[in-house]
C-alpha positions in Angstrom: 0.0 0.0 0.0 3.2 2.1 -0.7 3.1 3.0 3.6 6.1 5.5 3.6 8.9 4.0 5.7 12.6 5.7 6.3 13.6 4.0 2.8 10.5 4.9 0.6 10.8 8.7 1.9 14.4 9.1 0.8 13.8 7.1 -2.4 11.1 9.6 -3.3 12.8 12.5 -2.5 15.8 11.9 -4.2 13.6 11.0 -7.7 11.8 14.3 -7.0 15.3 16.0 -6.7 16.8 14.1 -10.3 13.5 14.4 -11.7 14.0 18.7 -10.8 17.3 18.8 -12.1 16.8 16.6 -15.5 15.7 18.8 -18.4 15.4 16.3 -20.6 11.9 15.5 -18.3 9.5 18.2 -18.8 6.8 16.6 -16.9 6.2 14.6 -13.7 3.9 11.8 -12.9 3.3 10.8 -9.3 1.9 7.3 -8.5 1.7 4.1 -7.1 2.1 0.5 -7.0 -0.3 -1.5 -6.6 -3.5 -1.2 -5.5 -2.8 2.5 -2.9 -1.7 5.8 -4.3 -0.3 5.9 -0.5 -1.4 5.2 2.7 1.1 7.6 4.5 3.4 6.9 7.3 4.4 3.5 8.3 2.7 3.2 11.6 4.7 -0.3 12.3 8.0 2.0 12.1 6.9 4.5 13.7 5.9 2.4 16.6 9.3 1.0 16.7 11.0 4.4 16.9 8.8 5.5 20.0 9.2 2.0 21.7 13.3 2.9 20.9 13.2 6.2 22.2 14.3 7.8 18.8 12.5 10.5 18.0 9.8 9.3 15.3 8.2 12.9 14.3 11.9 13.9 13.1 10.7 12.4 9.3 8.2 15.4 9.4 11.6 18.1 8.9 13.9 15.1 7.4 11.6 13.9 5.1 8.0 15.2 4.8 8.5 18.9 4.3 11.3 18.6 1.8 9.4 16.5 -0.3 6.1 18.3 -0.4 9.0 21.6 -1.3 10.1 19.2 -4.0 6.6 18.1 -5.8 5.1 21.9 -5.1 8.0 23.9 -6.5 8.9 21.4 -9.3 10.0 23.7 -12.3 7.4 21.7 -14.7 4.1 20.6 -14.5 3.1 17.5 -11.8 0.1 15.1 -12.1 -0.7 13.0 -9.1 -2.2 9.9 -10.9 -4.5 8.3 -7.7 -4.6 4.9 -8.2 -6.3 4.0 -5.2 -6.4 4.8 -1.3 -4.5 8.2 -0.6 -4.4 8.7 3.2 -2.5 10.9 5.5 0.7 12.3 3.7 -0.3 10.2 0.6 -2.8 12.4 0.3 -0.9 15.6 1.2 1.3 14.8 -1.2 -1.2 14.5 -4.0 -2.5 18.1 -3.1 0.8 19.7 -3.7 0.7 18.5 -7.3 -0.5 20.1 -10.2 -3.5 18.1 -11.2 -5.0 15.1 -9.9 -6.5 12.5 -12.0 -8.4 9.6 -10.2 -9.2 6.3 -11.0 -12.5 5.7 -10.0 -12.1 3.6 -7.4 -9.9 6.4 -5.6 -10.3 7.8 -2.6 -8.8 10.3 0.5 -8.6 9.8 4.1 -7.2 12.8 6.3 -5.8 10.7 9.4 -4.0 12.5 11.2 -6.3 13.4 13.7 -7.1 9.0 14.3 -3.7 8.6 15.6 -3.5 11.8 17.7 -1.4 13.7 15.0 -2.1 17.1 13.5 -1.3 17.6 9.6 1.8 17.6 8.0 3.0 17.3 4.2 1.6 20.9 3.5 -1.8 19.6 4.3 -2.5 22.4 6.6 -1.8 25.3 3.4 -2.9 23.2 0.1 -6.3 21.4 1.2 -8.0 24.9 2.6 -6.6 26.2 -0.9 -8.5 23.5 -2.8 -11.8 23.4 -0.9 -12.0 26.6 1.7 -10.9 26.9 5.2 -14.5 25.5 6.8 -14.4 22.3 4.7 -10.6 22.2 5.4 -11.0 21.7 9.1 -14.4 19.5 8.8 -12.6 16.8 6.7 -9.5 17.3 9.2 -11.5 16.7 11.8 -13.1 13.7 10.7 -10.0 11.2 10.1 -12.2 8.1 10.0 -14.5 9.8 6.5 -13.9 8.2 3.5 -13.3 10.7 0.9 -15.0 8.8 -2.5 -13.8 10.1 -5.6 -16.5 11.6 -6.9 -17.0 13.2 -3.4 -13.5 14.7 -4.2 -14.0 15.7 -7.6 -17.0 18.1 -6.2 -15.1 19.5 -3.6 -12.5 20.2 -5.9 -10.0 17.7 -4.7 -9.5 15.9 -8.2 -9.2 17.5 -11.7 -10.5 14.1 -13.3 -12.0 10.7 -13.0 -11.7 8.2 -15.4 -11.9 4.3 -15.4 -9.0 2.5 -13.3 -8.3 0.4 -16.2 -7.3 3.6 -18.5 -5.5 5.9 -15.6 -1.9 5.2 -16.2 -2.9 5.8 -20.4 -4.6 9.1 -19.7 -1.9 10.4 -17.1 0.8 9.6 -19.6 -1.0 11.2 -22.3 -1.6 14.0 -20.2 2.3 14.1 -18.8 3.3 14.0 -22.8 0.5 16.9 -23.9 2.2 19.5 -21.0 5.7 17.9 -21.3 5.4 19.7 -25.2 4.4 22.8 -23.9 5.8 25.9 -22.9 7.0 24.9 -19.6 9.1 27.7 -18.5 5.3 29.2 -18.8 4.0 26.8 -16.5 6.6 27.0 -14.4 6.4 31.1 -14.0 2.6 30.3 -13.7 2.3 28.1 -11.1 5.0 30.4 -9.0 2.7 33.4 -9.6 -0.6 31.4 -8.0 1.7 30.3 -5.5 3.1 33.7 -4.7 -0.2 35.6 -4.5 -1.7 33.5 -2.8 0.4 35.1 0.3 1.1 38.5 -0.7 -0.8 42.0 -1.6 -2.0 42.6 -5.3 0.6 45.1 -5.4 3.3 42.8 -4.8 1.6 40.3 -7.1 1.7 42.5 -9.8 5.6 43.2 -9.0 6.0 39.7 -9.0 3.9 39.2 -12.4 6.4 41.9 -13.8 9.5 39.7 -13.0 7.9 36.2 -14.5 6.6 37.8 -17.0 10.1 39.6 -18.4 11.4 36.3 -17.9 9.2 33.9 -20.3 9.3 37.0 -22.5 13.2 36.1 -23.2 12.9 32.7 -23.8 13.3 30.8 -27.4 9.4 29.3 -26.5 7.8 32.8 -26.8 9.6 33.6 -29.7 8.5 30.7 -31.0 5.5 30.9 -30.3 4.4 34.3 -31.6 6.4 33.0 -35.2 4.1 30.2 -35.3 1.5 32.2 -34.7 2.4 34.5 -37.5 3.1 32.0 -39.5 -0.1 30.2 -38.6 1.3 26.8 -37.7 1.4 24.6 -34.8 4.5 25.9 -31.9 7.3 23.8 -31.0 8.1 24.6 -28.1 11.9 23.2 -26.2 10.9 24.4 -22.6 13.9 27.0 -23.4 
């Protein structure tokens, strides 16, 4: 159920990180084996840690909060494909992507609360940006509600549903549609939501100013208006 021990944290984090730094890859595809997206943290660790005496919430700074850093400020687009279950930090982790496509047998549970815990993974800043701060807390406060997909798709939770059977198809065709985009455009997007999202409209325009001086250097923009003179299809190199 892809439960996140010590081993599975650092393995992800350091795919995130190559994955960042490779740009060859112009688009990112979160999901996972099996028959779970992610049931979050590996209670049977953790247990061991605390029955240790090692200090088991120490993955939250080692581990969690540089890896939702890593999917949310990923210089390309992100797609959480949600095979299954997403629980806990599984799920947090799908909320700092770009889009979520479901499978329609999907679902979230936000369990922190069940085992005495309060949220981590960025839950606490991305879910009350997807569904308001009211519904935020309700669903946080309810650890043991099942989340269905289609549930999640009203709330705002999921972008898409489509048939089990045809979810790793339609994310890769949806990876391979943004991947040939103008992704130093998604990237300078995505970092504009993000930024006014905690700033004035004054500073948000400043801020607009500076991404928009920068995609309007780039090879894709020139490219893009030539093809548009030209009227033909853009090519765009993500340069």
């Amino acid at each position: 159920m892809n439960a996140l021990d010590v081993a599975t944290k650092e393995g992800l984090l350091t795919a995130l990180r190559a994955a960042a730094s490779d740009e060859s890859l112009r688009a990112v595809v979160l999901t996972g084996a099996g028959r779970a997206f992610c049931v979050g943290q590996d209670l049977r660790e953790h247990v061991r840690k605390l029955n240790a005496g090692e200090p088991p919430l120490s993955t939250v700074r080692d581990h969690y909060n540089p890896i939702t850093l890593a999917i949310a400020q990923m210089p390309k687009p992100t797609i959480a494909a949600l095979n299954g279950v997403a629980a806990g930090a599984g799920a947090a982790f799908a909320f700092a992507c770009d889009l979520r496509i479901a499978a329609d047998n999907a679902s979230f549970t936000l369990a922190f609360a069940q085992v005495g815990l309060s949220a981590d993974s960025g839950a606490s800043w991305t879910l009350p940006r997807l569904v308001g701060t009211a519904k935020a807390i309700e669903l946080l406060f309810n650890p043991q509600q099942r989340i269905g997909v289609r549930e999640a798709a009203a709330l705002g939770l999921v972008n898409e549903i489509v048939p089990a059977d045809r979810l790793a198809e339609h994310a890769a065709a949806l990876a391979q549609r943004l991947a040939n985009g103008p992704t130093v455009s998604y990237a300078a997007l995505k970092a504009s939501v993000h930024y006014g999202a905690g700033h004035t409209l004054a500073e948000t325009l400043e801020f607009e100013d500076e991404m928009q001086s920068r995609c309007g250097a780039t090879a894709d923009h020139r490219e893009a208006v030539d093809a548009f003179l030209a009227k033909r299809a853009a090519n765009f190199q993500g340069k």
